[in-house]
C-alpha positions as CSV (number, residue, x, y, z in Angstrom):
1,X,-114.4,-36.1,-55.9
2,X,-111.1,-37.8,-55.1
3,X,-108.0,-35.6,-56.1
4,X,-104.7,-36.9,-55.2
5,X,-102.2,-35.2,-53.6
6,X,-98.7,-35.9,-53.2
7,X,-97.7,-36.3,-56.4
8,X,-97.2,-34.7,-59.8
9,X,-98.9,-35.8,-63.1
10,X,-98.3,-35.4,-66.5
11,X,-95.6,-34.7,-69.2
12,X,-94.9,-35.0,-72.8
13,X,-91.2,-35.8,-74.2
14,X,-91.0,-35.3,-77.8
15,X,-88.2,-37.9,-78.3
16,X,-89.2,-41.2,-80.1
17,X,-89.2,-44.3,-77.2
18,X,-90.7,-47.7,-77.1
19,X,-96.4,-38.0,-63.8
20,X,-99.4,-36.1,-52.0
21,X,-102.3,-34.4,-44.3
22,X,-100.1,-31.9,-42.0
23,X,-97.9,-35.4,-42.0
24,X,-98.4,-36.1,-45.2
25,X,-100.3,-37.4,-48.1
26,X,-99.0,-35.8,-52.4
27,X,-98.9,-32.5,-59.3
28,X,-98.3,-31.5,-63.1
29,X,-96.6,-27.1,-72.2
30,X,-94.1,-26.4,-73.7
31,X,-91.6,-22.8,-73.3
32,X,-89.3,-21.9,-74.9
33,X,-85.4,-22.8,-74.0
34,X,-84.9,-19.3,-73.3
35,X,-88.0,-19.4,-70.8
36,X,-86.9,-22.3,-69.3
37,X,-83.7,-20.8,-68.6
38,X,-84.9,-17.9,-66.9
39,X,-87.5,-20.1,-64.5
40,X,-84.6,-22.2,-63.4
41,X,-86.0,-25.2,-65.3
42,X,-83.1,-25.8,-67.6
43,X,-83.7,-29.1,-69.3
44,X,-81.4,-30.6,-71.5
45,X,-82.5,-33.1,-74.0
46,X,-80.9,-36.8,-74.5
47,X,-83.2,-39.1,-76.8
48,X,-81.7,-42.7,-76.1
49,X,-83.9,-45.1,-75.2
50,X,-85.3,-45.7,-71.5
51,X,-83.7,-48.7,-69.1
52,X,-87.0,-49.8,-67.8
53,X,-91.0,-48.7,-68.7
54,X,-91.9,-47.4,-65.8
55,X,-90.1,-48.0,-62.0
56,X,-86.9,-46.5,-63.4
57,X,-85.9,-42.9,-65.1
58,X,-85.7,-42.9,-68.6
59,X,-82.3,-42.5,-70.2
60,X,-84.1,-40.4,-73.2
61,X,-85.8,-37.7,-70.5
62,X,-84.1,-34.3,-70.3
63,X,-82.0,-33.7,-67.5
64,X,-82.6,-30.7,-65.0
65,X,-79.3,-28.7,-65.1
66,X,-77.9,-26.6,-62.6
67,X,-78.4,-22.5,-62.3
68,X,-75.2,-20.8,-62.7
69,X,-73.6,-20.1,-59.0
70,X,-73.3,-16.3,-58.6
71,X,-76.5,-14.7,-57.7
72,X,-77.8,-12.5,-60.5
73,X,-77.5,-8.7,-59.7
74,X,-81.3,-8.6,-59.8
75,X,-82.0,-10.6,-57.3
76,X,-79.6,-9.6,-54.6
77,X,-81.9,-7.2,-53.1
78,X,-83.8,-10.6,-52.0
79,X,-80.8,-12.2,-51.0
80,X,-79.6,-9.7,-48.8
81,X,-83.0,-9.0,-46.5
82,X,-83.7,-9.4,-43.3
83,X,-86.3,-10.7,-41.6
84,X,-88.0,-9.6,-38.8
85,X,-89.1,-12.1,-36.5
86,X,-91.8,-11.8,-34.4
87,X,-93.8,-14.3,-31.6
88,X,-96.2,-16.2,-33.6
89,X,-98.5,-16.5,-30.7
90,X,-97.4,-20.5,-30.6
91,X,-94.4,-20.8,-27.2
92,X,-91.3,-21.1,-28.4
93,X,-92.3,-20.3,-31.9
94,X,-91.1,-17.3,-33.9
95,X,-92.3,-16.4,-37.3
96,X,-91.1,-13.5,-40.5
97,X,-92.2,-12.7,-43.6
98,X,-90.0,-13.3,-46.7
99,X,-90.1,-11.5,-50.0
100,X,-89.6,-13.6,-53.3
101,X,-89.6,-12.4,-56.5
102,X,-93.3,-13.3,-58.3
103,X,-91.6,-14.5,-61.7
104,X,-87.5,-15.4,-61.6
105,X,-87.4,-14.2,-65.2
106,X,-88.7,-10.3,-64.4
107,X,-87.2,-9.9,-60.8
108,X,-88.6,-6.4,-60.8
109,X,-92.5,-7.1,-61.9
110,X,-93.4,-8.1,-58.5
111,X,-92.8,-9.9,-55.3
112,X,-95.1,-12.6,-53.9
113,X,-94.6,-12.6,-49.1
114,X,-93.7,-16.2,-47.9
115,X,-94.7,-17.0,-44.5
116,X,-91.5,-18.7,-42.6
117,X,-91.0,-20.2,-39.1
118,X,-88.6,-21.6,-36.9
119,X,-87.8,-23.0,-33.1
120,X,-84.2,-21.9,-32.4
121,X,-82.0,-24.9,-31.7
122,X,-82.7,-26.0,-27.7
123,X,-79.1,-27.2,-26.8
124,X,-75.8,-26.0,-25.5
125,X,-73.4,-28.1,-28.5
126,X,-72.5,-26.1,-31.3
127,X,-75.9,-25.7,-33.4
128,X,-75.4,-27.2,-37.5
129,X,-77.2,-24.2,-38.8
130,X,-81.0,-24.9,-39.8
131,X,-82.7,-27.6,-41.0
132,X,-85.9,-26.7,-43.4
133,X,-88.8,-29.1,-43.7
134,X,-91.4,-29.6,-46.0
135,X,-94.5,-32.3,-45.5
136,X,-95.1,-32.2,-49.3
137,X,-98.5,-32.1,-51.2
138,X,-98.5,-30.7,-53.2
139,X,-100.0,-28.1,-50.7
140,X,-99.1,-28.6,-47.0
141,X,-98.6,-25.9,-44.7
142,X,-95.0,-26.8,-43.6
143,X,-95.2,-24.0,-41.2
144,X,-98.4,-25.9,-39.4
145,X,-96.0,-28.9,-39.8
146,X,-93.3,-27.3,-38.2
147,X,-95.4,-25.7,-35.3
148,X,-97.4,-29.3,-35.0
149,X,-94.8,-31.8,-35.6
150,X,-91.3,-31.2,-36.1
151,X,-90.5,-28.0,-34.1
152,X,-92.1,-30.5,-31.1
153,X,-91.6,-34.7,-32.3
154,X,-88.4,-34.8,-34.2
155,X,-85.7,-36.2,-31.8
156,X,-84.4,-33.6,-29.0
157,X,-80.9,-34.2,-30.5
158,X,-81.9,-33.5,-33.5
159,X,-83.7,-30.3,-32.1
160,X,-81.2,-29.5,-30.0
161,X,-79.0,-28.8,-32.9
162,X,-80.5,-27.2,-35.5
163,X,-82.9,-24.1,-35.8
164,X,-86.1,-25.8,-37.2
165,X,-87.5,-23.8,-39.6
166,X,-90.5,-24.1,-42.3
167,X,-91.5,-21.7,-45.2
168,X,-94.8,-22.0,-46.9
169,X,-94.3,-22.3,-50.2
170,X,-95.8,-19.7,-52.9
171,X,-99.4,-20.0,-53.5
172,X,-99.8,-22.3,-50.1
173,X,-101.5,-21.4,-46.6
174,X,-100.4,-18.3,-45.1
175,X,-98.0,-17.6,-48.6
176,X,-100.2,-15.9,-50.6
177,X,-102.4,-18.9,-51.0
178,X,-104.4,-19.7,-54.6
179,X,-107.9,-19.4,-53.9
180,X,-110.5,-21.2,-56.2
181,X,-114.3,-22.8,-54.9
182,X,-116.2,-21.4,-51.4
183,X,-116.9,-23.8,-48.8
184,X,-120.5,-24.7,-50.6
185,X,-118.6,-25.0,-54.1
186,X,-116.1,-27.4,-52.5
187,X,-118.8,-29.9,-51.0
188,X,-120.1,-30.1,-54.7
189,X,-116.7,-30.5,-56.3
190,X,-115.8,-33.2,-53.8
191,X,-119.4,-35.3,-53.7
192,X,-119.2,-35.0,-57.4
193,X,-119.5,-39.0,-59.0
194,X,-116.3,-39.7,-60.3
195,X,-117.0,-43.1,-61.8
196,X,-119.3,-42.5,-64.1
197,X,-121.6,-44.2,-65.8
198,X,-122.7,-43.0,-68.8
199,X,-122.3,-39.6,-70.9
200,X,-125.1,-37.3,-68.7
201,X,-122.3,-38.2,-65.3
202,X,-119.2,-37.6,-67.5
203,X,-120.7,-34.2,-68.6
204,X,-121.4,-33.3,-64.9
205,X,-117.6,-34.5,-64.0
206,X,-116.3,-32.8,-66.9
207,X,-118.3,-29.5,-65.7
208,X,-116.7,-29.9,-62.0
209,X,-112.9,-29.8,-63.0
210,X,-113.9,-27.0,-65.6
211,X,-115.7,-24.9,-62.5
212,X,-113.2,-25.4,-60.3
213,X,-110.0,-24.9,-63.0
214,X,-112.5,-21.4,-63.8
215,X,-112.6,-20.6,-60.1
216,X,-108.5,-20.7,-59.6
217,X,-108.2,-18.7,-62.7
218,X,-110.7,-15.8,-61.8
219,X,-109.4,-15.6,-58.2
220,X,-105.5,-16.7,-58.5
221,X,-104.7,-15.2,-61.8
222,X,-101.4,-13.8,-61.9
223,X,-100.0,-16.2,-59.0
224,X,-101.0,-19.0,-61.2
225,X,-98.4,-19.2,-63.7
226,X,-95.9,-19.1,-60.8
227,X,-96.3,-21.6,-58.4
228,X,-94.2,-24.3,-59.9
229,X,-91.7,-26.3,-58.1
230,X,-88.8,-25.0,-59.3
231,X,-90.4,-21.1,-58.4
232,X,-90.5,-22.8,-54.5
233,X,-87.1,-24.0,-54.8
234,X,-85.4,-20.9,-55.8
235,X,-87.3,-19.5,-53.0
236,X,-85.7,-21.5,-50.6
237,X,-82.2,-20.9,-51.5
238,X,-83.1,-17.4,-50.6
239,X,-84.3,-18.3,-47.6
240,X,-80.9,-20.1,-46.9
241,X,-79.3,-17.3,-47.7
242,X,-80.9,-14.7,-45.6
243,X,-80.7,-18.0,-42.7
244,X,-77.1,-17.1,-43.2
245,X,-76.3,-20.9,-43.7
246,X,-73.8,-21.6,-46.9
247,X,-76.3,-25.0,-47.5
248,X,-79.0,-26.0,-47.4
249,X,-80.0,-28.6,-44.6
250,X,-83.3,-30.0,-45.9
251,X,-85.9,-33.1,-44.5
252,X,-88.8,-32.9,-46.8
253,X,-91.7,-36.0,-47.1
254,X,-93.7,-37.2,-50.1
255,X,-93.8,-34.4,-52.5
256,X,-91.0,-32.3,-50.4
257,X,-88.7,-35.2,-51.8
258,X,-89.6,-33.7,-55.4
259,X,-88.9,-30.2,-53.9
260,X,-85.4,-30.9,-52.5
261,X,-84.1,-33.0,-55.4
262,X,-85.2,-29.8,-57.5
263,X,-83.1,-27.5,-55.2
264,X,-80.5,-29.9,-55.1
265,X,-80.2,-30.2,-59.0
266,X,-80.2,-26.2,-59.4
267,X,-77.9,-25.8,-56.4
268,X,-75.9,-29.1,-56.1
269,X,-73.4,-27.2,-54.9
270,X,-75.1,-25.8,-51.8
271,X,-76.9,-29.1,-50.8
272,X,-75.7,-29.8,-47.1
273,X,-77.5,-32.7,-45.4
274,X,-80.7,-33.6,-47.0
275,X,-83.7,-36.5,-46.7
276,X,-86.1,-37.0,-48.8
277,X,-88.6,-39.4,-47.8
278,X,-91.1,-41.1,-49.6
279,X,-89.4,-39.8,-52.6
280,X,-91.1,-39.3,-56.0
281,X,-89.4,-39.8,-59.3
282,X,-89.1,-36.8,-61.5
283,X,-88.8,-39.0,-65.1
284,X,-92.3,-40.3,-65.0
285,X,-95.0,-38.6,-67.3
286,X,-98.2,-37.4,-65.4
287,X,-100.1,-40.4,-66.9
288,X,-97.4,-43.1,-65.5
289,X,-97.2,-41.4,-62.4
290,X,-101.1,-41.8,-61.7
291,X,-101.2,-45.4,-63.0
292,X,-98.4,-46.6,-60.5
293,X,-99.8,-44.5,-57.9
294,X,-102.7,-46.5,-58.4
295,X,-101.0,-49.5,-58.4
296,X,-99.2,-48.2,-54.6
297,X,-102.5,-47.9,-53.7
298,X,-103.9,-51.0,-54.8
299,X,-100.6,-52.8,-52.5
300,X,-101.4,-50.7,-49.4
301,X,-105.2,-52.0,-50.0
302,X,-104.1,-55.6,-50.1
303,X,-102.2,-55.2,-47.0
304,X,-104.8,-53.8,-45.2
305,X,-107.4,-56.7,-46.8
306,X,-104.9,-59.5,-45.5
307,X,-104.6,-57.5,-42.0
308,X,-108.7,-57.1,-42.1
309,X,-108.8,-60.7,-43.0
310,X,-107.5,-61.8,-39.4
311,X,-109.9,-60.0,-37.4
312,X,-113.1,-61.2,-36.2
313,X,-114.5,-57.5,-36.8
314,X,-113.5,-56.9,-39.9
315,X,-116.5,-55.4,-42.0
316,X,-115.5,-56.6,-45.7
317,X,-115.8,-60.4,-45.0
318,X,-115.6,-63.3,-42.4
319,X,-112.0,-64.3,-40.8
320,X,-110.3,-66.1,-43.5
321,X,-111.1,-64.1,-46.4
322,X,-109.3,-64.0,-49.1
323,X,-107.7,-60.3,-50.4
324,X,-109.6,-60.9,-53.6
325,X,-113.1,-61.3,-51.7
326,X,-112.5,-58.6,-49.3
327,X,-111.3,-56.5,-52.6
328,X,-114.8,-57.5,-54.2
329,X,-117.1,-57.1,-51.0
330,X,-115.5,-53.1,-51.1
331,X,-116.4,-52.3,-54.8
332,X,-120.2,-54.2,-53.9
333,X,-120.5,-51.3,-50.9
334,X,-119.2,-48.8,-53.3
335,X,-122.0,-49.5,-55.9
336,X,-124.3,-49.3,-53.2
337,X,-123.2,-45.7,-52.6
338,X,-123.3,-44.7,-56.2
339,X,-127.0,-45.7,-56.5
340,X,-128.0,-44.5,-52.8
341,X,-125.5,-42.5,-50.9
342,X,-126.4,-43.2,-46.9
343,X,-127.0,-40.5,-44.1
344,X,-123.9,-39.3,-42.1
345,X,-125.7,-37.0,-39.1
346,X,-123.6,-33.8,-41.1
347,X,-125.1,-30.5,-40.3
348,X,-125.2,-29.4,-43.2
349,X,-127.2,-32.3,-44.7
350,X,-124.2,-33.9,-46.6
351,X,-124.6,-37.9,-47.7
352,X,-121.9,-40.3,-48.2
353,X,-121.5,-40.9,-52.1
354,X,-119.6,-43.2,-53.5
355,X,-116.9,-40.6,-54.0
356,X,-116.7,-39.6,-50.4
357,X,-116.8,-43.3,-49.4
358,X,-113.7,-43.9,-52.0
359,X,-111.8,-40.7,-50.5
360,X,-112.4,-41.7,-47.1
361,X,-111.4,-45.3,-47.6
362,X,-107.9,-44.2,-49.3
363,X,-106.6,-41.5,-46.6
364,X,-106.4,-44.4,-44.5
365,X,-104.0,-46.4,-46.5
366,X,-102.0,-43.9,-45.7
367,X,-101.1,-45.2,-42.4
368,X,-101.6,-48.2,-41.0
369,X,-102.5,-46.4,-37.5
370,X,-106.0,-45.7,-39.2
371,X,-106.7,-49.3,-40.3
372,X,-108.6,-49.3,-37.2
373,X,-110.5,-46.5,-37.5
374,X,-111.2,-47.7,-41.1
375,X,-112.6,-50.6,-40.1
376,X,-115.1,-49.1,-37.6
377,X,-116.1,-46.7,-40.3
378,X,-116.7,-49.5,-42.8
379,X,-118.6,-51.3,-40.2
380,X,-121.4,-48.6,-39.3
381,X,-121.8,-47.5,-43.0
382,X,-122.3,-51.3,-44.3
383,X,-124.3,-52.5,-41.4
384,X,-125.4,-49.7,-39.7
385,X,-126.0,-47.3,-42.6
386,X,-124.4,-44.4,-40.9
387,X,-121.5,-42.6,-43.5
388,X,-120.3,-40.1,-40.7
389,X,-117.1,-42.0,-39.9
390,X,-116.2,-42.4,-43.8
391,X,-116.9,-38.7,-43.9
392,X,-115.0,-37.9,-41.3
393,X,-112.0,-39.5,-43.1
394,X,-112.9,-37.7,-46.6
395,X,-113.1,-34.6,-44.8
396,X,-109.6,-35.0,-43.2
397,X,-108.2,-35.9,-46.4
398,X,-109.5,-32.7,-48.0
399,X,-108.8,-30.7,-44.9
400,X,-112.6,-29.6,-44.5
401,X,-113.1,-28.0,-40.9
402,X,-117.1,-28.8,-39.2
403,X,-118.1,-25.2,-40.2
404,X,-117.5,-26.4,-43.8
405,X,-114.6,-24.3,-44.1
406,X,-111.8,-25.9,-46.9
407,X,-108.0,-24.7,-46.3
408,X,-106.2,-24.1,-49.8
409,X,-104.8,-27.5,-49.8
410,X,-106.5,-29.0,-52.9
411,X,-106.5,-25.2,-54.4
412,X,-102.2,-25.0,-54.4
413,X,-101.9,-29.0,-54.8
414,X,-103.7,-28.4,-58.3
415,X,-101.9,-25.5,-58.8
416,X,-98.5,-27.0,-58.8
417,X,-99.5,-30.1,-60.4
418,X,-101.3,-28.8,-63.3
419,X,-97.9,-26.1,-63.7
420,X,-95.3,-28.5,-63.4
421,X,-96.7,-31.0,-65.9
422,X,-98.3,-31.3,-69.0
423,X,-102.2,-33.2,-68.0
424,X,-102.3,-36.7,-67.9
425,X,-105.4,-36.7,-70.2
426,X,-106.3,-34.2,-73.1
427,X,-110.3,-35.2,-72.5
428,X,-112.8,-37.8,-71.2
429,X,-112.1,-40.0,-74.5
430,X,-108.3,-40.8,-73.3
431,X,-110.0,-41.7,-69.5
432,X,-112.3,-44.1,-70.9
433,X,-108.9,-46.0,-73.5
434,X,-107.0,-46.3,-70.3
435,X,-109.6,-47.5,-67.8
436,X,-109.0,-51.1,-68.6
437,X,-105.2,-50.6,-67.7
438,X,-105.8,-48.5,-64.1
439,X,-108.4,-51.2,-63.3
440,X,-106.3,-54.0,-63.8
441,X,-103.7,-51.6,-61.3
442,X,-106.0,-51.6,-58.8
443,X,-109.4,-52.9,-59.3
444,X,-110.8,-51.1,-56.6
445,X,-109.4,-47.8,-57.2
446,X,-108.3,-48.2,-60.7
447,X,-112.0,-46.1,-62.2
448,X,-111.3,-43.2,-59.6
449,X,-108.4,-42.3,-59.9
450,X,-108.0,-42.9,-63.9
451,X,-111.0,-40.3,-63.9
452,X,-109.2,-38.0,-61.2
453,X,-106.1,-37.9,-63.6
454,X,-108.7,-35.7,-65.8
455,X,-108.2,-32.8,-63.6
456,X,-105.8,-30.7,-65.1
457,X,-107.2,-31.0,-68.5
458,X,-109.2,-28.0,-68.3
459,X,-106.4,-25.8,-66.1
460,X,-106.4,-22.3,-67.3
461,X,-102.9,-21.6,-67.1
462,X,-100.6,-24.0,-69.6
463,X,-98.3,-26.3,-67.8
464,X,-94.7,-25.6,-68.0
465,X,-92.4,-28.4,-66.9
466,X,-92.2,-31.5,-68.3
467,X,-90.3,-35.2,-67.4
468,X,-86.8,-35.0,-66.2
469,X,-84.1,-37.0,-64.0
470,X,-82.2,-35.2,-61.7
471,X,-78.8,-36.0,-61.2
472,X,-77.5,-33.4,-58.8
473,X,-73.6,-33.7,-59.7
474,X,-71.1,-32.3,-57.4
475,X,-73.8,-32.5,-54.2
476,X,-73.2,-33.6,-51.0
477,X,-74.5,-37.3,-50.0
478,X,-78.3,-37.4,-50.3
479,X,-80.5,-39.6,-48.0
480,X,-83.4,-40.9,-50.7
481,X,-86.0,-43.6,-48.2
482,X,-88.1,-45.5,-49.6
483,X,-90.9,-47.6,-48.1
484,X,-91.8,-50.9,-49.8
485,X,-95.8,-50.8,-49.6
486,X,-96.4,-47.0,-49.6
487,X,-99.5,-45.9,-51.2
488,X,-98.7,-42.8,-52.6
489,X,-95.1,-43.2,-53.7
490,X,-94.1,-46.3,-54.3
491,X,-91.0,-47.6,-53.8
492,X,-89.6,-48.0,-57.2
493,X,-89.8,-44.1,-57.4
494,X,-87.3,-43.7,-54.6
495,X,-84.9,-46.4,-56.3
496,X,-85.9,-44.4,-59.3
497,X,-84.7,-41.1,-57.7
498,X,-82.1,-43.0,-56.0
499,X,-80.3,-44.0,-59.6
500,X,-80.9,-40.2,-60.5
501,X,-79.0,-38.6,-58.0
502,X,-75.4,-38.8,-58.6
503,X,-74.6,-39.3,-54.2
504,X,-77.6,-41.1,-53.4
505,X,-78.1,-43.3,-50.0
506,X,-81.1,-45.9,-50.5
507,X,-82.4,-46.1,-47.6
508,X,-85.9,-48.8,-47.6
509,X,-87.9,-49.4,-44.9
510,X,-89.5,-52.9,-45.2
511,X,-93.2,-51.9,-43.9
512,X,-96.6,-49.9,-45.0
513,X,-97.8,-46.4,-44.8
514,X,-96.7,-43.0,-46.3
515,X,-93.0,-42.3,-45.7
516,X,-91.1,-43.7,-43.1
517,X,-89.0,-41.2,-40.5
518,X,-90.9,-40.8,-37.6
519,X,-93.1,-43.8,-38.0
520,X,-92.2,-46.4,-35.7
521,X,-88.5,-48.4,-36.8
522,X,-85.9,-47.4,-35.1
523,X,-83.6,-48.4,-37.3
524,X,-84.6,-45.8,-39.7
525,X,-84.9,-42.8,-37.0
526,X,-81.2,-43.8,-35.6
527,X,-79.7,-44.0,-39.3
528,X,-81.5,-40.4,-40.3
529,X,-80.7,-39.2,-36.8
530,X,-77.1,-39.9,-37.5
531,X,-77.1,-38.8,-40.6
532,X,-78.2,-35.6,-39.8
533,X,-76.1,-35.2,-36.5
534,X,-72.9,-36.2,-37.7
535,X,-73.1,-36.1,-41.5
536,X,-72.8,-39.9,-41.9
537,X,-75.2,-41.4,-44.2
538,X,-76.3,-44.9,-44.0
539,X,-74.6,-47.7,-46.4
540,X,-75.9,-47.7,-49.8
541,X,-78.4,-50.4,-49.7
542,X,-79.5,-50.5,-46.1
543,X,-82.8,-52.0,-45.4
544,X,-85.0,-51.9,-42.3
545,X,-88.4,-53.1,-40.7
């Protein structure tokens, strides 16, 4: 069963007017005012009508407002720890345990442990302080990010410089992590059909998402209603705090871009240098979200059919094929699966449905690096009949290790989503209405992920954010990149974001794949790098390849 990740889903607005791997893939009623207040999710109402449908905030969406700037007396026992660090068995690494409070609005009912990390700066120059990172997710270890990517691969100047530092966010990896289906449970959920065909296969869907929805509430109950964004980005000003750093230096990817333009509109005040890249856009309902998520997809899909279209090898059609037959010869194989999944060699007997094939074929339009890979894979499950490489990919995007062991990744990216926005779908009815518009998104995804948007229908805990832009007044210049054929966050969200936020930088990088620092264009890595060396930001505007 395909469940994205790096995003956020669904909210309602009740004004009248005419919703992301260790690099990163990527969520979603009502409180009251005065519990809004107290989670940090102030949102103040303006019911004008919106600019544009959907690739631009509407101007009728509440606004996330800023927390007041004196710590509350409550909560400066947790500003004023200290953390121990200790070796975390990886060289050069050191790790501490940080104490938040479980809900913002009772300080003293509780405390949930975040896991944190950092590299101390490598250089001899006068360090900047720390720069936190986030891969997003929903779900993502950013400590395993840290420790695998950026404490080792981000520029040596840049390392040089800061302290790199990652904190798990609540309910995530080694942060008190939510906890729903076993290993066995998980191989169900995932090779569940999530196209289906008639009522009997909308029943057994419907049953999945309620199981697994069941299984986070029995085994996560009181972290649940905790684990929104806004909870993670109060933690991190803590963290900041006990850093000893007066802002925030920030690089966070996919849905960390959601997560730092949250702490930057509740702290404008103590934003330093930040990036978000691959940004989301905080204005769009669950619903929209998914659809132009779909529709990301569906461009990443056509770059890769135009790509596959060159090659003698590729699997979907003969050298010169068109997009639309290459497009047409993918949803024939995928029928094929639904009526006979095919063997994979798995040990623990596991077939390649039509789900699994779907998943497997979408993590790799997350990078273009794994066209290749994708097109072997396609290749031995269409004309050899072997699903193993397809598999391979699913299990990567659902981070399922060869013992059949699931980290908590789609457990805390469900979490969050489900928390931080009302559900795209109230039932199976509203899937089937809206099928005709996903599919003409993306006629090859458009089905699976209309039917994935049903997953927070059935969450046990109610949601308790809802659309909003955030404009961040009085921050310091914000770095907002964009990449034009990104599958999981298109680019009109970071122009979307980019409006928002009151000192946005556009930054675009002309390309595909899933964010953009780090990737390959130098012109990107030299105007981030300079950016977060010497506090200049690139010209509003710039574009790259």
């Amino acid at each position: 069963m395909h469940t994205r990740r790096t995003l956020r889903r669904t909210r309602i607005h009740t004004c009248s007017r005419t919703r992301t791997r260790t690099r990163t893939r990527t969520r979603t009623s009502a409180l009251t005012a005065a519990a809004l207040l107290s989670a940090a999710a102030l949102l103040v109402s303006g019911c004008s009508s919106p600019d544009s449908a959907s690739t631009s905030a509407s101007a009728g969406t509440a606004q996330l407002a800023a927390l007041p700037r004196s710590t509350p007396s409550a909560l400066a026992p947790y500003y004023d720890q200290k953390l121990s660090w200790r070796s975390c068995g990886v060289p050069g690494f050191q790790c501490a345990t940080m104490k938040a409070p479980l809900d913002y609005a009772k300080p003293g009912a509780g405390e949930v442990r975040l896991a944190v990390a950092r590299k101390k700066a490598t250089g001899k120059a006068k360090p900047l302080g720390s720069l936190l990172v986030n891969p997003g997710g929903p779900g993502g270890s950013a400590v395993d990010y840290l420790q695998q990517y950026a404490g080792i691969g981000y520029p040596s100047e840049v390392r040089a410089r800061y302290d790199m530092v990652a904190m798990d966010p609540r309910g995530v990896a080694r942060s008190e992590p939510v906890e729903c289906l076993d290993g066995p449970q998980m191989d169900t959920y995932t090779e569940t059909d999530v196209t289906p065909d008639d009522r009997q296969e909308t029943a057994e869907l419907v049953g999945e998402y309620k199981k697994f929805a069941e299984a986070c509430g029995t085994h996560s109950a009181a972290l649940l209603r905790h684990v929104s964004t806004a909870d993670s980005a109060r933690d991190m000003d803590i963290l900041r705090a006990v850093l000893g750093d007066p802002k925030l230096n920030y690089v966070g990817a996919s849905y960390g871009t959601f997560l730092g333009a949250t702490y930057a509109g509740l702290f404008p005040e103590r934003v330093g240098r930040m990036v978000l890249d691959g940004a989301m856009d905080p204005s769009l309902s669950a619903r929209q979200m998914n659809l132009e998520q779909t529709a990301g997809f569906e461009t990443a899909f056509q770059s890769f059919a135009k790509d596959c279209a060159k090659r003698t090898d590729c699997p979907l059609g003969a050298k010169g094929s068109t997009p639309t037959q290459i497009a047409d010869n993918l949803s024939t194989f995928f029928r094929k699966l639904d009526a006979h999944p095919i063997p994979t060699g798995d040990a623990d007997g596991r077939k390649l449905t039509e789900s699994l094939g779907t998943t497997g074929v979408i993590a790799a339009m997350y990078d273009q690096g794994e066209w290749e890979q994708l097109r072997d894979a396609l290749h031995a499950a269409m004309k050899e009949n072997d699903g193993a490489g397809l598999l391979a990919l699913s299990d990567s995007y659902y981070e399922r290790d060869p013992d059949g062991r699931y980290s908590n990744l789609m457990f805390a990216n469900a979490a969050v989503n489900c928390l931080d926005l009302p559900p795209a779908f109230t039932g199976p009815e509203q899937v089937e209405k809206a099928l005709p518009e996903f599919e003409k998104a993306s006629p090859v995804f458009g089905a699976n992920l209309a039917w994935a948007s049903l997953n927070c229908t059935y969450w046990p805990v109610r949601a308790t954010g809802e659309p909003h832009r955030i404009e961040a007044k009085g921050a310091a210049p914000i770095v907002v990149v964009g990449t034009t054929r990104d599958p999981a966050t298109p680019y009109p969200w970071a122009r979307s974001l980019a409006r928002q936020l009151t000192s946005a930088r556009l930054l675009t990088y002309v390309g595909d794949g899933h964010t953009a620092y780090g990737r390959g264009s130098a012109c990107i890595d030299s105007a981030i790098d300079s950016y977060l060396l010497k506090g200049t930001p690139p010209a509003q505007g710039k574009r790259c390849s």
